[in-house]
C-alpha positions as CSV (number, residue, x, y, z in Angstrom):
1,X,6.7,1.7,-16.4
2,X,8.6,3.0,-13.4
3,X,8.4,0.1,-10.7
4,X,6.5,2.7,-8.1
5,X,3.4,2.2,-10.1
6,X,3.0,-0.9,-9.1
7,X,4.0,-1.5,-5.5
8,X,2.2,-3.9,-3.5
9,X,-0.1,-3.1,-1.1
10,X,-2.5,-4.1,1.4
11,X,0.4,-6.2,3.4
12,X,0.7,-4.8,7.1
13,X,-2.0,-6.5,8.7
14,X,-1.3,-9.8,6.6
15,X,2.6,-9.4,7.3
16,X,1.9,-8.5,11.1
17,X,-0.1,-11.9,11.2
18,X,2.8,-14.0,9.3
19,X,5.5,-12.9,11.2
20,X,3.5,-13.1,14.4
21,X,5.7,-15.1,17.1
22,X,8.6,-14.9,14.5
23,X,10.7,-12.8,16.5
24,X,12.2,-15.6,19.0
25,X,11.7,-18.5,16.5
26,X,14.6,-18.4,14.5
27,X,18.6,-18.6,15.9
28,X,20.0,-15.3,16.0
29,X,22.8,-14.4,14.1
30,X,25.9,-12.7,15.5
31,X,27.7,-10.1,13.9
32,X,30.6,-9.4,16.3
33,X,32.2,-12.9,15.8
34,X,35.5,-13.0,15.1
35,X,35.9,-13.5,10.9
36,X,32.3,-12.8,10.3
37,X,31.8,-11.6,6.3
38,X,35.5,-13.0,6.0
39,X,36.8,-16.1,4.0
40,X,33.0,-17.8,4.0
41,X,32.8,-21.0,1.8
42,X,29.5,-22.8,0.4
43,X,26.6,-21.0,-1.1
44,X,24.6,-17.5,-0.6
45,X,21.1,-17.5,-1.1
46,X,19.9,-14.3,-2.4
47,X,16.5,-13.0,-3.3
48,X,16.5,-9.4,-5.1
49,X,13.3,-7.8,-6.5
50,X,12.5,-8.2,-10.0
51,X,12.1,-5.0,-10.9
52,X,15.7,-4.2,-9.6
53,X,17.3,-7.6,-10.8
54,X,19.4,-5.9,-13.8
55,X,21.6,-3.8,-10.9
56,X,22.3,-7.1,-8.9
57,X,23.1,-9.7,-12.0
58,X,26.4,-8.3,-13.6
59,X,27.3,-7.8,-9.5
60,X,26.4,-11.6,-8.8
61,X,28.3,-12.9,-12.0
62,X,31.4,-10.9,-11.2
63,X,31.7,-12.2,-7.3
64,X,31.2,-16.0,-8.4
65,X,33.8,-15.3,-11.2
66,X,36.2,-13.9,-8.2
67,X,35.0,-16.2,-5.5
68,X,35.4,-20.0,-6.7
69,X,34.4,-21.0,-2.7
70,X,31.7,-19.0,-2.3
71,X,29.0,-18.5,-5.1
72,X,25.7,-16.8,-5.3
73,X,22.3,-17.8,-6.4
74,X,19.9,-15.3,-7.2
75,X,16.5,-15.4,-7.4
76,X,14.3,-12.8,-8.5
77,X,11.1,-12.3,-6.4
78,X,8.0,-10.1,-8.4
79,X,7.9,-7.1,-6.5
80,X,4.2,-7.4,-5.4
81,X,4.8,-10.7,-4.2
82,X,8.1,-9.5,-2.0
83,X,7.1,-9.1,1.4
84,X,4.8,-11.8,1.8
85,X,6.8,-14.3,0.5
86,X,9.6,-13.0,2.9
87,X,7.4,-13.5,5.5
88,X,6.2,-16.6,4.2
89,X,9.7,-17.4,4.4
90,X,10.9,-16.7,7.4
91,X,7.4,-17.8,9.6
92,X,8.8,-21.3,7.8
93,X,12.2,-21.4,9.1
94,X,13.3,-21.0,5.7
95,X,14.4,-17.5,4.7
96,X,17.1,-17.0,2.0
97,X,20.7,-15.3,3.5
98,X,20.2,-12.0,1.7
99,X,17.2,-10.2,0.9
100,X,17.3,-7.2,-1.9
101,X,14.4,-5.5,-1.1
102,X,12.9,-2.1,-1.1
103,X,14.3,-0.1,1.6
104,X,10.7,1.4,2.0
105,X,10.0,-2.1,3.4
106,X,12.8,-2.3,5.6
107,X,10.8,-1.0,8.7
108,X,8.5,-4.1,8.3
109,X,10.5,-6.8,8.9
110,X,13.2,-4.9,11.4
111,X,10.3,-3.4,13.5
112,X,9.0,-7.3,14.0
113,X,12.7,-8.3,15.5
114,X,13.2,-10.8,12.4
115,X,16.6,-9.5,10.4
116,X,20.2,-9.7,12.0
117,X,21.7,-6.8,13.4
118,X,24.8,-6.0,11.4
119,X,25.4,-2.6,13.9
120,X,29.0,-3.8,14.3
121,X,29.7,-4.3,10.9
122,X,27.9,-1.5,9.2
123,X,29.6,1.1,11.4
124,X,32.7,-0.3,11.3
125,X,33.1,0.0,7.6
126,X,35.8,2.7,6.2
127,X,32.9,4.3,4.1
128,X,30.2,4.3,6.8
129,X,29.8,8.3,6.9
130,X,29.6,8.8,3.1
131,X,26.6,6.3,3.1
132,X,23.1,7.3,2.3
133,X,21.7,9.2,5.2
134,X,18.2,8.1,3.6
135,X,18.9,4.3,3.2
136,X,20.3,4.2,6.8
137,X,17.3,6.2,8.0
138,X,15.4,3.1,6.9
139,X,18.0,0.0,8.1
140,X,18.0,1.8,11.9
141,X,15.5,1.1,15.0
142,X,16.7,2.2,18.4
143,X,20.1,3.0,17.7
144,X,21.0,-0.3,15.7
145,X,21.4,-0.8,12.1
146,X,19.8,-4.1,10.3
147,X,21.2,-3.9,6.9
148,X,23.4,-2.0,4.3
149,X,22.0,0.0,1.8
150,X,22.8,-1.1,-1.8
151,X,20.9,1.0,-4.7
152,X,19.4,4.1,-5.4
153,X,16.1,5.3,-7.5
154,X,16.0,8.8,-6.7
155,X,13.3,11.7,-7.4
156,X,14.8,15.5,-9.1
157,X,13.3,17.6,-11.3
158,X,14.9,17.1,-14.7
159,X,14.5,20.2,-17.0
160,X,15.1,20.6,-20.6
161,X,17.5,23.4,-21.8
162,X,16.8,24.0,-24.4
163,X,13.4,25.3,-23.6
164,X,14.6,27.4,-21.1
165,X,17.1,29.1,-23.2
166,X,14.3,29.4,-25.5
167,X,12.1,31.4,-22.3
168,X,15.4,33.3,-21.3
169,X,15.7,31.4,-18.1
170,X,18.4,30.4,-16.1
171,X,17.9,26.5,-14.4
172,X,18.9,27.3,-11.0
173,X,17.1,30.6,-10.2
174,X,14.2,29.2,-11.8
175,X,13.9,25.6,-9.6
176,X,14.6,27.0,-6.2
177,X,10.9,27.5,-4.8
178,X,7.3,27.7,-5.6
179,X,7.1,31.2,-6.5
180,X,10.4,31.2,-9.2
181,X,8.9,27.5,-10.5
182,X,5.5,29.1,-11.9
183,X,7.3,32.0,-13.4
184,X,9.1,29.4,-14.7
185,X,6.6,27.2,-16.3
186,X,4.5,30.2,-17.5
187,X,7.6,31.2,-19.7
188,X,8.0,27.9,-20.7
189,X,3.9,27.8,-21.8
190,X,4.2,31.4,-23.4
191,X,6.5,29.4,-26.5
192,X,3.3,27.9,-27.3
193,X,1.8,25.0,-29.2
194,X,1.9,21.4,-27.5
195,X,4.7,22.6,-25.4
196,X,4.1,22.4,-21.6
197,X,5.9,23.1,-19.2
198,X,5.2,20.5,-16.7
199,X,4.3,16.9,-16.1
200,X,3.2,14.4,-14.2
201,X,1.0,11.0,-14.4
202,X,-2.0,12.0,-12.3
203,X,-3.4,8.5,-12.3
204,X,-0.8,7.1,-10.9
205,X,-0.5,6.7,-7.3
206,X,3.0,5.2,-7.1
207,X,4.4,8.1,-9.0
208,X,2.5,10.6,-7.6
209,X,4.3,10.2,-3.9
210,X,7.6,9.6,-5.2
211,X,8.0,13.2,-7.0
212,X,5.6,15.2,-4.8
213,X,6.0,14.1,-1.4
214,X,10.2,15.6,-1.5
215,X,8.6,19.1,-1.8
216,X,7.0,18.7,1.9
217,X,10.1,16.7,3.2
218,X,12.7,19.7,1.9
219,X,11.3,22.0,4.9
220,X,11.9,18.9,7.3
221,X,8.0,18.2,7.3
222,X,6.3,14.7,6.8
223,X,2.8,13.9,6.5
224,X,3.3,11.3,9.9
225,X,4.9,12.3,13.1
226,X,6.0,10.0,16.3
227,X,8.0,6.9,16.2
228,X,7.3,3.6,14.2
229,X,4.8,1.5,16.3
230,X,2.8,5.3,17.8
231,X,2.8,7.1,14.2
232,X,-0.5,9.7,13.6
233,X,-0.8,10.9,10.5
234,X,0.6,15.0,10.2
235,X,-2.1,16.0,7.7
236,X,-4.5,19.0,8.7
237,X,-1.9,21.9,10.2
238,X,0.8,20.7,7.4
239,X,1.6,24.2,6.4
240,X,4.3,22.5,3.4
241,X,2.0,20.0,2.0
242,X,-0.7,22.8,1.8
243,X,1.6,24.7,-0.1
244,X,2.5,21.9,-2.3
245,X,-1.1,20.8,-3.2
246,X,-2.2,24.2,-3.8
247,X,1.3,24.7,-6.2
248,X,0.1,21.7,-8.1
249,X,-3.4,22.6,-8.3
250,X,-2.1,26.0,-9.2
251,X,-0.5,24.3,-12.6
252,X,-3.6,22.3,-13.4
253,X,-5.7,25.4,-13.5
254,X,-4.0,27.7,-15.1
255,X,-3.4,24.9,-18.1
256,X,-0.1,24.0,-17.1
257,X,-0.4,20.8,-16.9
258,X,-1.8,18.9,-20.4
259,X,-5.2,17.7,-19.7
260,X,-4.0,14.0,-20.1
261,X,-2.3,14.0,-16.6
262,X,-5.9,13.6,-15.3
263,X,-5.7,10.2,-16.4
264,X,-2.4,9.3,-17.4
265,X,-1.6,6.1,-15.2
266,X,2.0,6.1,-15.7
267,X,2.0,3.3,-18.3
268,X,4.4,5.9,-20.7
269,X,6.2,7.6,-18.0
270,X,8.5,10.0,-19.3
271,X,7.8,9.8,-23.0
272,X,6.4,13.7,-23.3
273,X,9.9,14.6,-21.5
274,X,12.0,12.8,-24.0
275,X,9.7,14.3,-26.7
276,X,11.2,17.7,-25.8
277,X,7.6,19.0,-25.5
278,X,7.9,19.2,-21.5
279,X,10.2,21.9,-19.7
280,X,10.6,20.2,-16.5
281,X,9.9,16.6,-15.6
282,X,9.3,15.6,-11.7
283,X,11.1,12.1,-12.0
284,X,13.8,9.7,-12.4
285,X,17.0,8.5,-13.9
286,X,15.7,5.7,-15.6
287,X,12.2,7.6,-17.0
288,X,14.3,10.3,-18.6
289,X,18.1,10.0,-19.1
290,X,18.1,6.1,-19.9
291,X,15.2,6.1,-22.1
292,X,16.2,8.7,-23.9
293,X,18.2,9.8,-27.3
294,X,20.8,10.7,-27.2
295,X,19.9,14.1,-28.7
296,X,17.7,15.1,-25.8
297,X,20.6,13.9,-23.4
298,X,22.2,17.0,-24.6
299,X,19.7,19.1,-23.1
300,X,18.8,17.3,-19.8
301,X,19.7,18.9,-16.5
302,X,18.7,17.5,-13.3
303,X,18.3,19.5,-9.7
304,X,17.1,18.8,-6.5
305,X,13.1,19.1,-5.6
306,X,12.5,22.0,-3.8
307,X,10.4,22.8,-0.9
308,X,7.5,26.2,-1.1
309,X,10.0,28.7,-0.4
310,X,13.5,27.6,0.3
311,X,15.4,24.0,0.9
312,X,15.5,20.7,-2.0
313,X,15.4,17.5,-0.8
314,X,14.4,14.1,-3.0
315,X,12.7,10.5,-2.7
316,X,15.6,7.9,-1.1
317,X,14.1,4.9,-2.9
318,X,16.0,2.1,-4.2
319,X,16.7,-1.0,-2.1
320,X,18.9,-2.2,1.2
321,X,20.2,-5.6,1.7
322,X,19.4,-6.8,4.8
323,X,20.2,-10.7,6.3
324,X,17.3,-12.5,8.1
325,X,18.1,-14.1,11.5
326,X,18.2,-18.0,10.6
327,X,19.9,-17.6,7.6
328,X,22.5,-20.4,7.1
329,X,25.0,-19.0,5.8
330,X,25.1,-15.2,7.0
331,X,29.0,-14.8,7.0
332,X,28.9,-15.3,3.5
333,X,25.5,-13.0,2.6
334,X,27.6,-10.3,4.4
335,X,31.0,-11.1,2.6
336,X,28.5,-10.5,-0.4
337,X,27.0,-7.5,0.8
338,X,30.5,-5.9,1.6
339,X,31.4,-7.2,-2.4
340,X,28.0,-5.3,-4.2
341,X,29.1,-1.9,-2.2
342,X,32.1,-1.5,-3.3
343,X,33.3,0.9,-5.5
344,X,33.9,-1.0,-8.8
345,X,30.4,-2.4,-8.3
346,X,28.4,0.9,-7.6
347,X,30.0,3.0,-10.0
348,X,28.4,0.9,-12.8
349,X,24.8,0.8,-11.0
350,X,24.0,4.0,-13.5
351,X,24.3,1.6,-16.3
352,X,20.8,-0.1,-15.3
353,X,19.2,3.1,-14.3
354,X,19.9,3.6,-10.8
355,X,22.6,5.4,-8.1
356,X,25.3,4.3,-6.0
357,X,24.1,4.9,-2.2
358,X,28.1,5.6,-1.3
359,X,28.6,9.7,-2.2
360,X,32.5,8.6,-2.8
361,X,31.6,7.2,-6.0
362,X,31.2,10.3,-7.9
363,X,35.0,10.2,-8.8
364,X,35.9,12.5,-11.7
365,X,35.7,9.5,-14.0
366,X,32.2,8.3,-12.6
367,X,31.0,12.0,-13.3
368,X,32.4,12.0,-16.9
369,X,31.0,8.7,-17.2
370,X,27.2,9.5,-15.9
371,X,27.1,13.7,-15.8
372,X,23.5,13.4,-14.8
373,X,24.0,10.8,-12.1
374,X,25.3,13.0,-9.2
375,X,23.0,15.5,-7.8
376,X,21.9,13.4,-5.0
377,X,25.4,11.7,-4.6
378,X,26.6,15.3,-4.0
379,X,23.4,16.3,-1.7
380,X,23.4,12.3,0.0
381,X,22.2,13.7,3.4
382,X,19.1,15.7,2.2
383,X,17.7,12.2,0.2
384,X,14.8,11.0,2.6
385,X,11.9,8.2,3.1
386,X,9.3,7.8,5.9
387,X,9.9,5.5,8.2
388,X,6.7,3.5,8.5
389,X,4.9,0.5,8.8
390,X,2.0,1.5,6.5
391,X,3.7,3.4,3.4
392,X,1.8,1.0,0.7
393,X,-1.2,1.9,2.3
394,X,-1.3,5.0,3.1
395,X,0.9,6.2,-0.7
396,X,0.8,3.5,-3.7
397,X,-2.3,1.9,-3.4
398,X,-5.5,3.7,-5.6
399,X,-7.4,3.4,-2.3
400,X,-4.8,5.1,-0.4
401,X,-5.4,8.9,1.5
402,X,-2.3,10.6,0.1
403,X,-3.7,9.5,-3.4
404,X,-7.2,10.6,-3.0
405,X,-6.2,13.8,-1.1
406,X,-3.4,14.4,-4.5
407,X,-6.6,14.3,-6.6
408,X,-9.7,15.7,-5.1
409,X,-6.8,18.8,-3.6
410,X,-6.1,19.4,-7.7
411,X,-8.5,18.0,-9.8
412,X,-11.2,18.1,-7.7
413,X,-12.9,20.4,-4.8
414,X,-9.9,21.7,-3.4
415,X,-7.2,22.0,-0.6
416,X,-9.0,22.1,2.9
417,X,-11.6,19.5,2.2
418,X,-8.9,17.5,0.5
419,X,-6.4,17.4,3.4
420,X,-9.4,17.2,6.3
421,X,-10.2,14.3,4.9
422,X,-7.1,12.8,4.7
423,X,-6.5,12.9,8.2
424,X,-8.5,10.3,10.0
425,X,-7.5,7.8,7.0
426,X,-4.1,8.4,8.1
427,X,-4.6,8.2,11.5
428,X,-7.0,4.9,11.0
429,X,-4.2,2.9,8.9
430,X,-1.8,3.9,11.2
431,X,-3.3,2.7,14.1
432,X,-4.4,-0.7,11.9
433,X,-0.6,-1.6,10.9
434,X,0.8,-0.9,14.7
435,X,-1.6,-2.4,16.3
């Protein structure tokens, strides 16, 4: 099961009451002192999310093994727990020196004045412009950065050949809008039988925003507009995500989609894919390429999601590591953080199922290595997430009005009375989280 199934939700007003009066409470940390991230001695505190814990351990093992002054102790957090115990954390004086976390998470701690700002540091280093634009988006509040990113689990549309060899069609051409998609996935459903040519876990609301949401985002449109703290939601007059609901509805009724995505709640992600029944899959590295044979790796391709009718762009999940003001030892959580983004270390990130966030890393040997592991590496500046104090809320919970508009837009009484209703339960748990 692909972590975004189960993101926690339900935390802005909680976390906006836990970190109340944080802001001033604990020392603030300086990172334009002289040897900062250098030489550092004693221990690093570092919490990472459980469901990203295999892309940190091998990292965390390796910088002990090469830095007898200076070790790490890691210390997995479940990812529905996270934030609150963060905030938990840090409203006890208490927090650890590096926090893994999801970088959709980053605005709700940086927003409430409570991690360091690393500006100084962050820019300074050599690799700085080949970072992930959609990472940085996240770590960056009036000009200033609060954190580095680390990992990436990114969205594409993965395809299998072999089926469209099979349907006489070429990947490219037939991935690059709306309009050469169901052409596309008819072709695919003409071979017959239990092959589709398309799928996705309706049921799941995690999933759901993660693969659909890029289609909107690749003609520069989101479904919020203003700056974190004044956000209303974008919804009615969205001419992209009309497009995109009525594409997807599109698929379910002309039985493109299996019947089962009505209630498929992600719990066997992929497995259809990896079957070789399904000619495209709207996912993710892990979902398809590491769960799978290594016969259907021979026929996996991978592109960028497309917008309606022109443009790709893709989900920019994955985590940032960021370092909480009263941290004791911060010189050494950045001397770490510099350690898990270098090269050697994020070239090997693939291996648990997730990207390097530097584009520099697809090296000829890295590409050889992972072939399908450097499409957004070689796109890095059209990756993207919302910047937001409300995404649980208003994406991956069952509750939530991107969720219920997905559904009752596809499956249910359409478009128009799917998106009107959206919009005031945007603009309600907008105003809830910023207030």
């Amino acid at each position: 099961m692909d972590r975004r199934t189960f993101l926690a939700g339900g935390l802005a007003g909680g976390l906006a009451m836990a970190l109340a009066g944080c802001a001033g409470a604990l020392p603030r940390i300086s990172s334009n002192q002289p040897g900062f991230g250098a030489a550092a001695t004693g221990t690093v505190q570092v919490w990472c999310r459980a469901a990203t814990q295999a892309g940190l351990t091998a990292t965390v093992a390796s910088f002990n093994k090469s830095h007898p002054n200076l070790q790490v102790n890691l210390t997995p957090i479940p990812d529905a727990q996270y934030v609150t115990k963060l905030a938990t954390a840090i409203r006890g004086g208490d927090p650890p020196d590096v926090v893994d976390m999801d970088d959709i998470n980053s605005m709700l701690f940086i927003f409430r004045d409570v991690f360091a700002d690393l500006t100084s540091v962050v820019t300074g280093l050599d690799y700085f412009p080949k970072l992930s634009t959609g990472h940085l988006h996240l770590l960056q509040h009036k000009g200033r950065y609060y954190g580095l990113p680390y990992l990436a689990d990114n969205s594409m549309l993965y395809v299998n050949t072999d089926l469209f060899q099979r349907a006489g069609l070429d990947v490219a051409e037939s991935t690059k809008d709306f309009a050469s998609l169901l052409d596309a996935v008819r072709a695919i459903r003409k071979i017959g039988g239990d092959t589709y040519c398309w799928t996705i876990p309706g049921n799941s609301p995690g999933i759901l925003g993660f693969v659909t949401q890029p289609h909107v985002w690749a003609t520069g449109t989101d479904m919020m507009q203003g700056p974190v703290g004044a956000q209303h939601g974008h919804i009615t007059g969205n001419t992209a995500l009309e497009q995109m609901l009525e594409f997807y509805r599109q698929l379910w009724k002309d039985n493109l989609i299996a019947r089962s995505s009505y209630s498929d709640a992600g719990t066997t992600w992929g497995a259809d894919f990896r079957a070789g029944t399904v000619g495209i899959m709207p996912g993710n590295y892990s979902a398809t390429w590491i769960a799978a044979t290594p016969g259907m790796r021979t026929k996996m391709q991978n592109v960028l999601i497309p917008g309606p009718t022109s443009g790709r762009s893709f989900f920019d999940g994955g985590d940032n590591m960021c370092i909480p003001n009263g941290a004791r030892n911060p010189s050494g959580g950045w001397e770490f953080m510099k350690y898990a983004n270098a090269l050697p270390q994020q070239e090997l990130l693939p291996n648990g199922g997730y990207f390097p966030t530097r584009s520099d890393a697809a090296t000829p040997a890295y590409r050889k290595q992972f072939p399908l592991a450097s499409a957004t590496l070689d796109n890095i500046t059209k990756g993207y997430a919302p910047q937001t104090l409300a995404y649980n809320l208003l994406v991956n919970q069952p509750s939530s009005p991107y969720f219920t508009m997905f559904r009752t837009a596809v499956y249910g009484a359409g478009v128009a009375q799917a998106m009107n209703a959206a919009q005031p339960e945007y603009d309600r748990i907008l105003n809830e989280a910023q207030s």
